[in-house]
C-alpha positions as CSV (number, residue, x, y, z in Angstrom):
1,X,121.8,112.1,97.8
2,X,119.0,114.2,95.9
3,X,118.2,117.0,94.9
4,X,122.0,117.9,94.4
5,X,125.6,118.6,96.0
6,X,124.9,122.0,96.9
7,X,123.0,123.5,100.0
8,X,121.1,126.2,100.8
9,X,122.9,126.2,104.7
10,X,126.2,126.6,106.4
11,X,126.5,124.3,109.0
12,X,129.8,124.4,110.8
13,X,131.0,120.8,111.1
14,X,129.7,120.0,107.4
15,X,132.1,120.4,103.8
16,X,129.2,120.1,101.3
17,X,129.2,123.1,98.9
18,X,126.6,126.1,99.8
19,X,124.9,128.5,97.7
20,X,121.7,130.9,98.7
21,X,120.9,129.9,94.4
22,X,121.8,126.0,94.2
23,X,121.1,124.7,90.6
24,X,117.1,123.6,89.8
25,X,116.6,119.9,90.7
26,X,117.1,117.4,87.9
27,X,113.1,116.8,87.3
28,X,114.7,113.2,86.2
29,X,116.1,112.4,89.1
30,X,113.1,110.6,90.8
31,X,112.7,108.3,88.0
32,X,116.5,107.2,87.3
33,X,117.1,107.1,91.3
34,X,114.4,105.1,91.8
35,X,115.1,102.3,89.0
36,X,118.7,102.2,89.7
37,X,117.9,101.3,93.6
38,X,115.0,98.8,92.5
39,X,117.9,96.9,90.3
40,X,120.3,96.7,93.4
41,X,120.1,93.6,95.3
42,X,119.2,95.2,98.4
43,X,116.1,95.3,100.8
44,X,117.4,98.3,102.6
45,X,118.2,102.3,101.4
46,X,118.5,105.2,102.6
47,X,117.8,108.9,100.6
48,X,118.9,111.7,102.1
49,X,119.8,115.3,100.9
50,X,121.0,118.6,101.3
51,X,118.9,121.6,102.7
52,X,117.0,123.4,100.0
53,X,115.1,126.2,101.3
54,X,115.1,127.9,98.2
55,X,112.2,125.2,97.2
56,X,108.4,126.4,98.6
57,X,108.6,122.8,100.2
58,X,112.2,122.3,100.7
59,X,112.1,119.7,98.7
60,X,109.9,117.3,100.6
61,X,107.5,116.3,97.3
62,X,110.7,115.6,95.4
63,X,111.2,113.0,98.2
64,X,107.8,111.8,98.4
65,X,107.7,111.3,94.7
66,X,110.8,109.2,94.9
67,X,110.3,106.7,98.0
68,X,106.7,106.3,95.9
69,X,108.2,105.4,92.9
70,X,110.6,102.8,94.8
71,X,107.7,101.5,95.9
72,X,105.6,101.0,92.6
73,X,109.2,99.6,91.1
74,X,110.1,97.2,94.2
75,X,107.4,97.0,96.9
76,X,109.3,95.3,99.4
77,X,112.1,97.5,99.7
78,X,112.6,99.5,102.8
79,X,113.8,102.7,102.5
80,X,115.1,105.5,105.0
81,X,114.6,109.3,104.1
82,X,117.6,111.3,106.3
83,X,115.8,114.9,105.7
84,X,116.4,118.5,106.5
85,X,113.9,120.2,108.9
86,X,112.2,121.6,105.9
87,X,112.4,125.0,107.1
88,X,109.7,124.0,109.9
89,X,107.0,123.3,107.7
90,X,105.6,120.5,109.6
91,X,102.6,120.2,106.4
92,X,106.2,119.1,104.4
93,X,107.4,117.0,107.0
94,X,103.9,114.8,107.0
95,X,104.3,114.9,103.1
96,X,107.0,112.9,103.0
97,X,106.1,110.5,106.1
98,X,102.7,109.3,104.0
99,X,105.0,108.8,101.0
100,X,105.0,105.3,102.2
101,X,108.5,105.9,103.2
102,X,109.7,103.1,106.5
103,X,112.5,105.2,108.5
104,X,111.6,108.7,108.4
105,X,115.1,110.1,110.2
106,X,116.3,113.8,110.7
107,X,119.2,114.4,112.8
108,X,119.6,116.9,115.7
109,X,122.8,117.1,115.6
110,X,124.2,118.1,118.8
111,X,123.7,118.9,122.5
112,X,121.0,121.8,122.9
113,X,123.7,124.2,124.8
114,X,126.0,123.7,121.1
115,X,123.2,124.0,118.4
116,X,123.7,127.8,117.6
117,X,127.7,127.6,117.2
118,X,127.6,123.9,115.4
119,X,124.4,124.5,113.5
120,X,123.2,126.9,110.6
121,X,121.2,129.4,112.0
122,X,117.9,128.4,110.1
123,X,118.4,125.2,112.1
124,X,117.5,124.7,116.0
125,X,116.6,122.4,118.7
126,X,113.1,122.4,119.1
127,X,112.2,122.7,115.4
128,X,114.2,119.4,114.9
129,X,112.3,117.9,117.6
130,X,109.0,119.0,116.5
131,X,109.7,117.6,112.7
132,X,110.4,114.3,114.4
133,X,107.0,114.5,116.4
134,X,105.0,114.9,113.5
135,X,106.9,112.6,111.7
136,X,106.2,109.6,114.3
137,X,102.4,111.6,114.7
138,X,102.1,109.5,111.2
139,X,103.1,106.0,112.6
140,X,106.3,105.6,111.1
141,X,109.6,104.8,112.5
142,X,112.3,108.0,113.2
143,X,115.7,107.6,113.4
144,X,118.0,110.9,114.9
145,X,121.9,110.8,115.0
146,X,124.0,113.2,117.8
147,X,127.9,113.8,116.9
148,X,130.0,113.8,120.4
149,X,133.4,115.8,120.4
150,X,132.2,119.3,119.6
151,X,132.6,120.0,123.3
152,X,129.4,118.6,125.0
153,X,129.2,116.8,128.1
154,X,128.2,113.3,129.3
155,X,124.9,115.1,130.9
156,X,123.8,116.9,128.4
157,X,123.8,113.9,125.9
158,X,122.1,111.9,128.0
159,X,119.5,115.0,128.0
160,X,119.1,114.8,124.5
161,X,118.9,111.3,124.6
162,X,115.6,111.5,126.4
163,X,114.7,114.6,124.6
164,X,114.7,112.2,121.9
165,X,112.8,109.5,123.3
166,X,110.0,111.4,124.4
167,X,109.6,112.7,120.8
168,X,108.7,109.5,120.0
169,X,112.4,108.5,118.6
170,X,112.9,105.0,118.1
171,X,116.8,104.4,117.0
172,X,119.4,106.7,117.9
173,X,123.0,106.8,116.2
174,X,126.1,108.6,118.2
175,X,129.6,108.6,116.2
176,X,132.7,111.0,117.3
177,X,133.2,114.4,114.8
178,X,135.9,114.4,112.8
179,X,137.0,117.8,111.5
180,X,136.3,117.6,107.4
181,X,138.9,120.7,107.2
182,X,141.0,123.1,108.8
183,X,137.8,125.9,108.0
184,X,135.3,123.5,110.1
185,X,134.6,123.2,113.7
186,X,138.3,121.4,115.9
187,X,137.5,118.4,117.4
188,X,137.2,119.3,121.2
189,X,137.6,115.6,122.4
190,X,137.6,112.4,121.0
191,X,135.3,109.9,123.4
192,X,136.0,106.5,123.4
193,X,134.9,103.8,122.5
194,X,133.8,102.4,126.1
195,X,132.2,105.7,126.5
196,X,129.5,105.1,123.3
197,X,129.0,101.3,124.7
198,X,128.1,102.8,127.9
199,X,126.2,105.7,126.1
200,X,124.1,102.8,123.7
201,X,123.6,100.6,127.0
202,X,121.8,103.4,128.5
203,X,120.4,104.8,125.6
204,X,118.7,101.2,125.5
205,X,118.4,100.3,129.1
206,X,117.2,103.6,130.7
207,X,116.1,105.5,128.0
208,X,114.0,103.1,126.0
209,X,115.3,103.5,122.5
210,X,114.8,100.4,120.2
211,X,118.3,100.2,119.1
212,X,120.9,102.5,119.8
213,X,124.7,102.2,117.2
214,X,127.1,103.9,118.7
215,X,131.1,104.5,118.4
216,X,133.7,106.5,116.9
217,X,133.0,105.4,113.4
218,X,129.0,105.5,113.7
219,X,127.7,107.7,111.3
220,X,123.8,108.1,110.1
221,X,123.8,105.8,108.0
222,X,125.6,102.8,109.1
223,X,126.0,99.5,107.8
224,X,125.5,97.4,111.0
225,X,122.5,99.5,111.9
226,X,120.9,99.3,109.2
227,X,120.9,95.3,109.0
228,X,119.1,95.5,112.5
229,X,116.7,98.1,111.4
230,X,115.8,95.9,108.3
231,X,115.3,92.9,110.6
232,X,113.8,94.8,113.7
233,X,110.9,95.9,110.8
234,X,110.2,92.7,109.1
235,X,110.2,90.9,112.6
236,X,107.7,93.5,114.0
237,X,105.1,93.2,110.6
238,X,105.1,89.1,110.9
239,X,104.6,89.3,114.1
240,X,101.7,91.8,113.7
241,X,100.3,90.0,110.5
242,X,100.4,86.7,112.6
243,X,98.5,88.3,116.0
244,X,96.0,90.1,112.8
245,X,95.7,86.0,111.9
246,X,95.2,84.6,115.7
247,X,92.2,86.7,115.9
248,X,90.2,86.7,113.1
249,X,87.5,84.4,113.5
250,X,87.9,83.7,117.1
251,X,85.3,85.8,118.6
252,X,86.8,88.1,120.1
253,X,87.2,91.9,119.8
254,X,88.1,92.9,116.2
255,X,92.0,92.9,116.0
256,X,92.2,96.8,115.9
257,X,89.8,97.2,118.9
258,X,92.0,94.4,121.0
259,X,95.3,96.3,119.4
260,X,93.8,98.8,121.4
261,X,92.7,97.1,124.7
262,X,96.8,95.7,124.7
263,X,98.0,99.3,124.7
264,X,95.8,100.6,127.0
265,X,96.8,97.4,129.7
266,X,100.9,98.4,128.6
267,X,100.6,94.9,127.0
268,X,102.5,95.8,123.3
269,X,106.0,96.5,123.2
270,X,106.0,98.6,120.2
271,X,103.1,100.6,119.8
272,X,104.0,102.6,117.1
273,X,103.4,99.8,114.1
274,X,99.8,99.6,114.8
């Protein structure tokens, strides 16, 4: 987590210390973060971080500046950012989604009917949705993550599901709240767990996510999903790298200009890597 353990919001269902005057970020993080993760013997992180609107960006350049030194340290590493909505500054948002970042992910949360008594009020529906549209607006993947329990209903997720979607969201998690302490949001209900299978089968099958984890343990950041995330990326950039080979030389249409012609006839699957 950077940019430190205390945020600048007070979101109900969250137990991370607040303060309107968090500490100044540790101008040595970027570098120590980055060469600690490019020793790990992993292809796969994920940054993510508290809300820090005391920042003029929020905090995006410290985030840019660290998936960029990943990158200069371990090229092919893939890393997630989880981010805050930046306050709405969609200029911050597209900072950090050129950083050469893979996963750009910010999560909504919660149902649209339960944003204002589960959510800070500096957080809100459509200004998470629009940091995920400019987010995908720069070609990269984005990743959102609903909690269920807080006192939604099957309809509504499935609203938000699509909500999602059209935003351009490609991977979706859904895991039950648990109340962090007796000051937090109760627990409303506790779905189970056929209810997320039938929730991810839809999310998949009707709404036309790429991969939707969900169940009562799911969090943001889950192990299982992010194996298929890893694998769902490097099978997407062979298979572009080897339809970028079949057509050099061949005398047809330069690859970009039949990229094109494929997602004009609905011919691609997954637009969004091109």
């Amino acid at each position: 987590m950077l940019m430190g353990d205390t945020c600048t919001r007070g979101c109900r269902f969250c137990a991370v210390n607040t303060s309107q005057a968090p500490p100044p970020l540790n101008e040595d993080e970027v570098e120590d973060t980055a060469r600690s993760i490019a020793q790990w013997g992993v292809g796969y992180v994920v940054l993510t971080s508290v809300d820090r609107d005391d920042l003029p960006d929020g905090g995006s350049g410290h985030f840019a500046r660290t998936v960029q030194r990943i990158k200069q340290l371990k090229p092919s590493m893939l890393v997630e950012c989880l981010t805050p909505d930046f306050k709405g500054d969609m200029d911050a948002v597209r900072e950090l989604a050129r950083s050469g970042l893979d996963v750009y992910a910010h999560n909504i949360e919660t149902v649209r009917r339960l944003q204002t008594r589960v959510r800070d009020p500096r957080a809100n529906y459509e200004q998470s949705l629009d940091v995920l549209v400019a987010a995908k607006e720069e070609g990269v993947y984005t990743k959102s993550s609903l909690m269920l329990g807080l006192g939604e209903t099957v309809e509504e997720v499935k609203e938000c599901m699509h909500d999602l979607r059209n935003a351009g969201v490609d991977i979706l998690t859904l895991g039950q709240y648990l109340q962090p302490t007796p000051l937090h949001l109760s627990v409303v209900e506790f779905w189970t767990p056929e209810m997320f299978q039938q929730l991810a089968s839809y999310g998949e099958e009707v709404v036309g996510f790429r991969f939707v984890a969900a169940g009562p343990l799911v969090r943001s950041s889950y192990k299982a999903g992010e194996f298929f995330i890893e694998n769902m990326i490097k099978r997407d950039r062979t298979s572009y790298q080897k339809f970028l080979e079949s057509h050099r030389g061949s005398g047809e249409p330069e690859p970009q200009s039949k990229v094109q012609e494929l997602l004009e006839a609905g011919q691609l699957d997954y637009p969004d890597m091109f």
